[in-house]
C-alpha positions as CSV (number, residue, x, y, z in Angstrom):
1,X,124.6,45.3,193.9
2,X,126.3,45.6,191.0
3,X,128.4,42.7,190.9
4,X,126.2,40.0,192.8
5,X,124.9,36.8,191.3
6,X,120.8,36.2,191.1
7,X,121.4,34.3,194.9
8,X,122.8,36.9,196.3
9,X,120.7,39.6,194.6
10,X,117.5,37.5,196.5
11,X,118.9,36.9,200.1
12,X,119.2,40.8,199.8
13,X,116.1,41.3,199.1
14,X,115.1,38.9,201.0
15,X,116.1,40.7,204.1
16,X,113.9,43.7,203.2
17,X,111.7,45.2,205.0
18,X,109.9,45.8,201.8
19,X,110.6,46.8,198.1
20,X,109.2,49.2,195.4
21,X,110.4,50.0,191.8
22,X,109.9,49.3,188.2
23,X,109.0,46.2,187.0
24,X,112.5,44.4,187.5
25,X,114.4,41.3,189.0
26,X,113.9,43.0,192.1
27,X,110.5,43.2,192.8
28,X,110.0,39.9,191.4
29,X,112.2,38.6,193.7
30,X,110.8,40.7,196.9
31,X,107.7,38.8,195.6
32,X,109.1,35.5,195.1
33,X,110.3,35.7,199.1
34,X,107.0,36.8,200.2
35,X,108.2,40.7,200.7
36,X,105.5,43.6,200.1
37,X,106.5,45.2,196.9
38,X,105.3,48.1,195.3
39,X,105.6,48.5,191.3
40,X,105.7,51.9,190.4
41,X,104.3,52.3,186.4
42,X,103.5,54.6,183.3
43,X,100.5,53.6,181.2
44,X,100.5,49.8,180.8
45,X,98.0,47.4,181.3
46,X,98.8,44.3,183.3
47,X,100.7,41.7,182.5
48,X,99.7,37.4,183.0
49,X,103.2,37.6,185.2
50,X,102.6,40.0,187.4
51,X,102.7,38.6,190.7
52,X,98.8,38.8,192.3
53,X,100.3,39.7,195.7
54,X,102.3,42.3,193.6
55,X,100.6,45.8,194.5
56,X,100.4,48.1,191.2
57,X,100.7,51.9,191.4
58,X,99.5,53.2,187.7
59,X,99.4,56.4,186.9
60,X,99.7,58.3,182.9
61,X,103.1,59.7,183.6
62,X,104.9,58.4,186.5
63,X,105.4,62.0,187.6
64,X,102.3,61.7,188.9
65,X,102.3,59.0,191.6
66,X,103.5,60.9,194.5
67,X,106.7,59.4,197.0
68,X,104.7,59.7,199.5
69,X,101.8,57.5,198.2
70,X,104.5,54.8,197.9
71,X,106.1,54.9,201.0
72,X,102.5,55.4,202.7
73,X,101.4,52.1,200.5
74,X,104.6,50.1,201.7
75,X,103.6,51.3,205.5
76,X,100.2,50.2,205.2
């Protein structure tokens, strides 16, 4: 969604089923509308904006958080 205005970029996310990523518009939306999201990070510590029903998956190098933790953590 390259061209879409902040609305539209939230009614898509809106319609979700759920949403994972860097920390970005998008999961901040997905957590805005109430939609599990996953945020997907290197070292950091977190932040006072991080959404609380914002689910954090840290790791030192994000090499090491496995697809397959994410998708099993969306599932859950």
């Amino acid at each position: 969604m390259t061209d879409a205005c902040v609305g539209d970029s939230v009614a898509a996310v809106s319609l979700a089923h759920s949403c994972a990523g860097n920390d970005t518009g998008a999961i901040q939306f997905a957590a805005a509308v109430g939609r599990p999201a996953i945020v997907v990070l290197g070292p950091r510590p977190p932040l006072e904006h991080d959404p609380e029903h914002m689910h954090l998956l840290q790791a030192a190098q994000l090499s090491d958080i496995p697809p397959a933790e994410v998708e099993a953590r969306l599932l859950a």
